[in-house]
N, C-alpha and C positions, 0 to 999 in steps of 0.2 A: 171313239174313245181316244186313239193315238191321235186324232187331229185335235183333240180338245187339249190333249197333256202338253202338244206342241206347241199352242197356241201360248198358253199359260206359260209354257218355259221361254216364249219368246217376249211373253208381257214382262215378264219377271230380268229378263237379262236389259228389257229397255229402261228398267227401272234402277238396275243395278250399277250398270255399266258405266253412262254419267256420275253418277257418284263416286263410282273408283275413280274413273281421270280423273277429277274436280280434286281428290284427295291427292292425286299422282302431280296434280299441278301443285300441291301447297308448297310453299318457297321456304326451305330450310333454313334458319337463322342460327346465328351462334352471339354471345355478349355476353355480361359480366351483372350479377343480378345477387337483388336482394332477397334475403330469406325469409328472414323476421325482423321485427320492431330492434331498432339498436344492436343490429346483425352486423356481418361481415359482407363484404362482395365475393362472389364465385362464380368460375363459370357455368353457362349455361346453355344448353343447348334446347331448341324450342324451333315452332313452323310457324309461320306467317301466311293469310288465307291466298288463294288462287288472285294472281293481277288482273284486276278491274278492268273492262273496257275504258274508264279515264282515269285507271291511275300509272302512275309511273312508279318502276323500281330503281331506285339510285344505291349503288354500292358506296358507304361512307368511308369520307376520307378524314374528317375530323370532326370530333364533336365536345361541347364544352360541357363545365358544369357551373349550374345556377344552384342558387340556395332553394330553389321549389323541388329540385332535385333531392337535396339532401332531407326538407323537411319532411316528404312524401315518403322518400327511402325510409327512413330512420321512424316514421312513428309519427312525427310531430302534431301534424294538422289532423291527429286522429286515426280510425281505424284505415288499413292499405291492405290493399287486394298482394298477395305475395303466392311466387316469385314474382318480382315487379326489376325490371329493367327499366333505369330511367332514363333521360335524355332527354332535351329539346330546344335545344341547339345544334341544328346538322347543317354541314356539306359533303354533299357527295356528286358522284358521278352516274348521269343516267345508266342504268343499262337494259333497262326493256319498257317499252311504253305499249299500254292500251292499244284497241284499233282506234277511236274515239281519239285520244291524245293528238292535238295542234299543238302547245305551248312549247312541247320539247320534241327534241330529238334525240337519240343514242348517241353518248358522247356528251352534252350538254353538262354544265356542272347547275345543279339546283342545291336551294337552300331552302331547308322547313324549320320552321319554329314550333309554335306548342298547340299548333295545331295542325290535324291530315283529315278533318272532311266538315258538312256542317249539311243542315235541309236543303240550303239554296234557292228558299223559295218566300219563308217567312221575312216580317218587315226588314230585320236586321238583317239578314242576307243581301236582299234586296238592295239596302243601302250600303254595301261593302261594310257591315258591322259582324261579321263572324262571329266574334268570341262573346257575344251577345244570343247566340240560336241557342234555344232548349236543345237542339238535338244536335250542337257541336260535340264533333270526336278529338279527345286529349290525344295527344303525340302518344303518352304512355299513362296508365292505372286511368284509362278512359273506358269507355263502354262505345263499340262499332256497332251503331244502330246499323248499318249496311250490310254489316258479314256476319251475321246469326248472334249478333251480341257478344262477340269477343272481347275479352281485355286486351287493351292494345299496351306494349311493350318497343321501349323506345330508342334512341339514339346510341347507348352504349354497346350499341351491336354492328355486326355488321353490314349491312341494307337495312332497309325500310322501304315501306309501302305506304303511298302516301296518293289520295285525288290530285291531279295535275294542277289545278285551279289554288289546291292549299302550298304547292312550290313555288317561290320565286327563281327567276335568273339571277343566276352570280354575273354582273358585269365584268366585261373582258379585263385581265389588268390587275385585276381586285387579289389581294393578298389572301390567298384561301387560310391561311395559317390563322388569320385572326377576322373571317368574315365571321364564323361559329356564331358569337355572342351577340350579334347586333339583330340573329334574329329572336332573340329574345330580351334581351338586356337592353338592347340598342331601341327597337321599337317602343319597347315599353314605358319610356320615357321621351323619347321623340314624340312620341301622340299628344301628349298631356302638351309639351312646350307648343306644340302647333295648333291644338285647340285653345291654350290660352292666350296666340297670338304671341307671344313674346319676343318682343324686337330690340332694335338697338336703346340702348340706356333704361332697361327697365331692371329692376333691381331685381333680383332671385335666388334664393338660397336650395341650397340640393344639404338633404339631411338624411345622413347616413352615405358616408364616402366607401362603397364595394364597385360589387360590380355595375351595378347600375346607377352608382351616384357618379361615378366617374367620367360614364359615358351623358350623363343630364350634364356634366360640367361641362366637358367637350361641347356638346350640341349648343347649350346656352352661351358659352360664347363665343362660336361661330355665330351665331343671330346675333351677337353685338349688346348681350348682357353685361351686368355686371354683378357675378356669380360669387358668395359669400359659404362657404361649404362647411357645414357641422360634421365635427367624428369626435370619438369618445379615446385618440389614441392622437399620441405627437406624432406616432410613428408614418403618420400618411402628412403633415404638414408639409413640406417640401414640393412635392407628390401634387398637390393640391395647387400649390404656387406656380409649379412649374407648367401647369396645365391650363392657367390662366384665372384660377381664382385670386378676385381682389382682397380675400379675406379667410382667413382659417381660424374655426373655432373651435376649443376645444370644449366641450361641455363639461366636463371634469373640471375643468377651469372657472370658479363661480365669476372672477374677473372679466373674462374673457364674454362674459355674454349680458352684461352690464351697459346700459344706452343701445338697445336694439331692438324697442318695443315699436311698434307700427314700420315695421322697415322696408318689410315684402310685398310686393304684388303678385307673386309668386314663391310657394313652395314645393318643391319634390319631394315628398318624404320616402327614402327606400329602405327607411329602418327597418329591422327585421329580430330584434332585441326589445328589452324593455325600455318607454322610455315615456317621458311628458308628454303630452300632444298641448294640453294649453301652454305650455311653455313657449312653443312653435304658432300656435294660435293668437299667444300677446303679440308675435313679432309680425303678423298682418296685418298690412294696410285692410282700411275700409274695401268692399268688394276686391280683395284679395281673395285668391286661389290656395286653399292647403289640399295638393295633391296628393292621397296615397298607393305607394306599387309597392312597398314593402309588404310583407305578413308574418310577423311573428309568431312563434309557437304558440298553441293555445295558454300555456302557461304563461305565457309573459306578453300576453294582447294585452294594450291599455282599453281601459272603458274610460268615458265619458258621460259627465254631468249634464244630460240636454240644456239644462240652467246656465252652462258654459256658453254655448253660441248666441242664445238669447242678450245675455248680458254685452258679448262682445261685439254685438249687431251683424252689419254683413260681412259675412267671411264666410265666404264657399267650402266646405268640407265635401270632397268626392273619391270617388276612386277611378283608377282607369286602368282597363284589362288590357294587357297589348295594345292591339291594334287590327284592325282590320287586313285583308291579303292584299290590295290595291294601295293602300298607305302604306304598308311592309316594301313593298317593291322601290315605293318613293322615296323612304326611307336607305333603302340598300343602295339606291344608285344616290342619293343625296349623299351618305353617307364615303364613297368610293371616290366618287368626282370630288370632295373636300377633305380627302386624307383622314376624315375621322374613324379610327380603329378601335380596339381598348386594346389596353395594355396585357398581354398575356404569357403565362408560364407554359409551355410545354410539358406534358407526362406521359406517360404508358401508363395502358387503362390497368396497370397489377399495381399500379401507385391510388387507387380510387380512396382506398378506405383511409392514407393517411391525407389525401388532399381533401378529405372531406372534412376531418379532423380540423386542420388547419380552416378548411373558411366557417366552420363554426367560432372558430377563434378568432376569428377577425387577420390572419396574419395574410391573407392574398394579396398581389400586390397584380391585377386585378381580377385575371381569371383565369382557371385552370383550362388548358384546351387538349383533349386524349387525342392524340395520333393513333388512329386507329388501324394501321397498320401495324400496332403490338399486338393485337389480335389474333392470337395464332388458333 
């Protein structure tokens, strides 16, 4: 009988004991997180699951914010899993890697975008298409098919946990201040110019001048466009010029968007507001590209008249989700080696809820980036 109770108490401590480490391992987080729907930020304190054999933990040093940020925090695109910590736009600095881990080392500064893991196995995997796999994990208010189905919570924190494979290299050099954005803003419009080929003398319009139309203007003329930019405010005219657009419209302006019909070979749409889309669709050439990376609130989505396309023959209407982790990286060193940055404000993350404020208003000038050494 005392052999059988020992037996049992030693089945039972080998069952238990793993599990306490495994909890003993969870990595303590701390950030700044939403509550409720058209809530406030506060801090918040939360664990992050035990490091992966391939993942890496990077302590962050800055991280931006995008308007998928705000729509997700706030309510917008529908029901959100809360407390929800967003973010996804990071850089940070490795500080523990997997045993598995090659890419980095301790010390290393890596950057994630809006994505930290995927199957790896399915077609889109396969062909460096990530943000295409049913079983891709969000940076944050994702579902970690990997770690027992966690919500994963994101860049306004302090670390993150991230598959090695979903980090790029920051190249030497690179202005960490303003690398933030380019991994989501930056590639998200880099894809689309690079699958539509767009080279020198092709005509192109970027619609919706934020954070991500500024950097499609950037990009497109570097490739030797000649880039025509829509905004609904004079207050970015200058702004637009000075960054090498041939042309500034103001769509409030009914003058201003008169003789422009078949113009484009190319559009960027990054509205995120209400707006025309056949407006944008007369001004396409034949087998013209209307790109969208913008998403407006479900309140203020345009629908369209299938009878529209029909009528205006071919004209591409698509959408394009980031980018893959193999074009992210091409992008980040393309991006470093030709000085393309975006333009950015610096804050402390206890300024979130009025910088959120302001880029629902349109007043950014072009992206907020949190020092996240306000983080106390």
């Amino acid at each position: 009988m005392k052999k059988t109770m020992l037996a049992i108490i030693a089945i039972f401590a080998c069952i238990c004991i793993p599990s306490q480490a495994q909890d003993n391992d969870s990595i303590p987080s701390k950030g700044y997180a939403m509550f409720e729907p058209e809530g406030h930020f506060k801090p918040y304190e939360f664990k992050r699951h035990p490091l992966g054999d391939d993942e890496i933990l990077i302590d962050i040093v800055y991280s931006s914010i995008c308007h998928s940020d705000v729509a997700r925090a706030l309510g917008h695109w529908g029901a959100t899993h809360y407390p929800l910590v967003p973010g996804h736009e990071i850089v940070g600095k490795v500080t523990k890697v997997g045993k598995n881990v090659e890419k980095f080392k301790v010390g290393d500064y890596a950057g994630v975008g809006a994505l930290v893991n995927s199957c790896g196995k399915c077609k889109y995997c396969m062909r460096g298409e990530e943000p295409y796999c049913k079983q891709k994990v969000l940076t944050f208010h994702g579902i970690d098919f990997f770690n027992n189905d966690e919500h994963t919570q994101g860049g306004f924190s302090n670390n993150l946990l991230v598959s090695e494979h979903f980090a790029v290299k920051v190249p030497d050099g690179a202005d960490l201040k303003r690398v933030a954005p380019l991994l989501c803003a930056g590639i998200t419009v880099y894809s689309p110019l690079q699958f539509t080929k767009v080279n020198k003398g092709d005509k192109v319009a970027v619609a919706g001048f934020g954070g991500l139309g500024h950097l499609a203007l950037k990009y497109a003329v570097k490739m030797g466009a000649e880039v025509t930019v829509f905004d609904r405010t004079e207050a970015k005219r200058q702004a637009a010029l000075d960054m090498g657009a041939v042309k500034y419209v103001n769509v409030n302006n009914p003058e201003e968007l008169k003789g422009m019909d078949d113009e484009f070979m190319v559009i960027i749409n990054s509205i995120t507001t209400a707006y025309d889309p056949v407006m944008y669709l007369n001004m396409l050439q034949q087998d013209g590209d209307f790109v969208i990376v913008g998403i407006p609130s479900l309140e203020e989505t345009p629908h369209l008249d299938l009878a529209v396309p029909a009528r205006l023959g071919r004209k591409k209407i698509y959408g394009s989700q980031m980018g893959g982790i193999e074009e992210t990286q091409r992008m980040l060193d393309y991006s470093v080696n030709n000085n393309i940055y975006p333009d950015v404000e610096m804050i402390s993350i206890d300024q979130l809820d009025n910088a959120f404020q302001k880029l629902m208003d349109g007043e950014v000038m072009f992206r907020y980036v949190i020092d996240m050494s306000t983080l106390k």
